[in-house]
C-alpha positions as CSV (number, residue, x, y, z in Angstrom):
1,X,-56.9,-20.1,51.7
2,X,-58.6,-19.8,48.0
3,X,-58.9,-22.2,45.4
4,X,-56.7,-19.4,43.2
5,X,-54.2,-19.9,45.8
6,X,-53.6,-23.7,45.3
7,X,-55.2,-24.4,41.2
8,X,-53.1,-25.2,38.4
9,X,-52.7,-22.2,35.8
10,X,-51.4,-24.2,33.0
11,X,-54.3,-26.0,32.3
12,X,-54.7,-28.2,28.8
13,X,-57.7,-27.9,27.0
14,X,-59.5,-28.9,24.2
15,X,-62.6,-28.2,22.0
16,X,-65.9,-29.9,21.3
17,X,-64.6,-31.0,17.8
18,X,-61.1,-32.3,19.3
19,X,-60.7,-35.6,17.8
20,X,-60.1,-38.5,20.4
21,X,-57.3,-39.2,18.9
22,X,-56.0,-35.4,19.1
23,X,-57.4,-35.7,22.9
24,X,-54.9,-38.6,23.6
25,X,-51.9,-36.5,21.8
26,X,-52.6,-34.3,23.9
27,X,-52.8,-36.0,27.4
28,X,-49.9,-37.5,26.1
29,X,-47.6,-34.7,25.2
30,X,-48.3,-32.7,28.3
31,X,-48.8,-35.6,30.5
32,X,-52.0,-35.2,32.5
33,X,-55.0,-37.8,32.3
34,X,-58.0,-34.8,31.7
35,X,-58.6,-31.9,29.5
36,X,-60.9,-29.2,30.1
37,X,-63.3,-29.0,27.4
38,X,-63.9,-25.0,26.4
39,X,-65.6,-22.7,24.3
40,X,-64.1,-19.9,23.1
41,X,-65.1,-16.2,22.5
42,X,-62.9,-13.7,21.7
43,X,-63.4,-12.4,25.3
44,X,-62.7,-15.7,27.3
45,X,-62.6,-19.4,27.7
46,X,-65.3,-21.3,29.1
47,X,-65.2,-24.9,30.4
48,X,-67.8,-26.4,29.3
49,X,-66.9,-29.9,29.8
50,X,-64.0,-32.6,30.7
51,X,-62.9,-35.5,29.2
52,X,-60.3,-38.0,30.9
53,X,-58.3,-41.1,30.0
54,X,-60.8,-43.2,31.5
55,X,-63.4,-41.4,29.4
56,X,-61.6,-42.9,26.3
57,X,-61.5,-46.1,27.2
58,X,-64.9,-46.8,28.9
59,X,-66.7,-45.1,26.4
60,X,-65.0,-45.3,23.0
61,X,-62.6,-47.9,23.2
62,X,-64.6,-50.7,25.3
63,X,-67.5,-49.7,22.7
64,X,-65.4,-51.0,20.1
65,X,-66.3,-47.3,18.9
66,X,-64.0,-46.1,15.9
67,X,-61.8,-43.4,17.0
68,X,-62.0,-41.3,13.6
69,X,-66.1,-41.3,14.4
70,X,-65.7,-39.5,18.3
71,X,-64.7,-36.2,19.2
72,X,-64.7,-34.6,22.8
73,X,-68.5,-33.6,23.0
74,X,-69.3,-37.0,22.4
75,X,-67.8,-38.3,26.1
76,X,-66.9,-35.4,27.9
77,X,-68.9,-35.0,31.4
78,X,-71.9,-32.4,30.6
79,X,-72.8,-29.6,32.9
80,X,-69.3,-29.1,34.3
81,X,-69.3,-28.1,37.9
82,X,-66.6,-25.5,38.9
83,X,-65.0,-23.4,41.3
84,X,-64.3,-19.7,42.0
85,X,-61.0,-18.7,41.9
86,X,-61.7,-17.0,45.4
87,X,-63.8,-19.7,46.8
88,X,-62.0,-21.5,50.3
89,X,-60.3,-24.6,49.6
90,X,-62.6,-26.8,52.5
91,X,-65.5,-25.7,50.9
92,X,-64.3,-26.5,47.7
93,X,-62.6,-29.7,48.9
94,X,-65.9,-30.7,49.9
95,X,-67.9,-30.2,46.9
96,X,-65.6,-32.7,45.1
97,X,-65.9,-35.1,47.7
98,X,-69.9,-35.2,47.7
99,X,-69.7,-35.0,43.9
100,X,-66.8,-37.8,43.3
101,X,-64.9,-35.3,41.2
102,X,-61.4,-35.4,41.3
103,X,-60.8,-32.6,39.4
104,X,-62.8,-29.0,39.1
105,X,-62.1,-26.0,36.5
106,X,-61.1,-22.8,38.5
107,X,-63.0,-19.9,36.7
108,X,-63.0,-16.1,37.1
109,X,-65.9,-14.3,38.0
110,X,-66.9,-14.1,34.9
111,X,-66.7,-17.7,34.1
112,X,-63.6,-17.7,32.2
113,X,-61.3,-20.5,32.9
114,X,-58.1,-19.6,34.9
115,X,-57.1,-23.0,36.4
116,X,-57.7,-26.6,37.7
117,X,-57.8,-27.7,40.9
118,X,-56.9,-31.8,41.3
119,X,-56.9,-33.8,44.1
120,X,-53.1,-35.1,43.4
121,X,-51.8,-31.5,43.6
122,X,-53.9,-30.7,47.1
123,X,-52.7,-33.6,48.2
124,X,-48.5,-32.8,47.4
125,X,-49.6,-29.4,49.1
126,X,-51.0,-31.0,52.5
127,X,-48.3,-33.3,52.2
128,X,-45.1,-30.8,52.6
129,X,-47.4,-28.6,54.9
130,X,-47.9,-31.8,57.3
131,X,-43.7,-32.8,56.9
132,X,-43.0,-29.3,58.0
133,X,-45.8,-29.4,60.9
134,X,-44.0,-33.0,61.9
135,X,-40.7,-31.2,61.5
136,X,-41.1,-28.5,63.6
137,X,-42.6,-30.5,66.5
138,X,-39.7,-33.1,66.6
139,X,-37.6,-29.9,66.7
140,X,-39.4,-28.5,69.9
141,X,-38.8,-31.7,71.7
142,X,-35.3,-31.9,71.0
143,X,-34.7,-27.9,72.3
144,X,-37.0,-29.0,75.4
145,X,-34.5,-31.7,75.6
146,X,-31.5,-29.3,75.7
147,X,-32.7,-27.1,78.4
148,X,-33.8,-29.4,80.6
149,X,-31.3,-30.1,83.8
């Protein structure tokens, strides 16, 4: 399985400039705790960045930092790492665990953004796939049941 296979599409995202205070609306109005920080051409969108929740607080707010003075480039994690949309999901899944990221752009070959891959939505995923694995062994044992004398 690819990492195009299990991403988010609908990804929120912002701009260098973004106020902090815009970055909150945001997070707020589409309820999700990261944007994806991008630049844009007229060609594609690039991630250059991220900036979460707890980027807000550690760095702006527990800085006693005024919010009007901060913008997105001035907390969002630098040199973004990502993931092709047609990279495996293990491989992927373990990149995020050696780097402590719980969350990864999903770009095109060409580097354009195309989704986000979290950790909360791999884990929903598993979840179902395990039920249905549990599910179908507990209904094997009751047929064996069934048929025997």
């Amino acid at each position: 399985m690819t990492v195009g296979e299990f991403c988010n599409r609908e990804v929120v995202v912002a701009e260098r400039n973004t106020t902090i205070v815009e970055a909150a609306k945001l997070m707020r109005q589409y309820h999700v705790g990261d944007l994806v920080v991008v630049d844009r051409s007229s060609a594609m969108t690039i991630p250059v960045g991220i900036i979460t929740d707890r980027d807000i607080v550690v760095e702006i707010i527990a800085n006693e930092i005024s919010l009007d003075a901060a913008c997105a480039a001035d907390v969002m994690s630098f040199g973004v790492i990502t993931a092709g949309v047609h990279d495996g999901i293990l491989d992927t899944l373990q990149k995020m665990r050696a780097k402590g990221i719980r969350r990864l752009p999903v770009v095109n070959d060409e580097g354009g953004l195309e989704g986000i891959l979290a950790i909360d939505d791999v884990l929903e995923v598993l979840s179902e796939e395990l039920s249905l694995l549990a599910k179908a062994a507990i209904r094997g044992q009751e047929l064996e049941k069934k048929l025997r004398p």
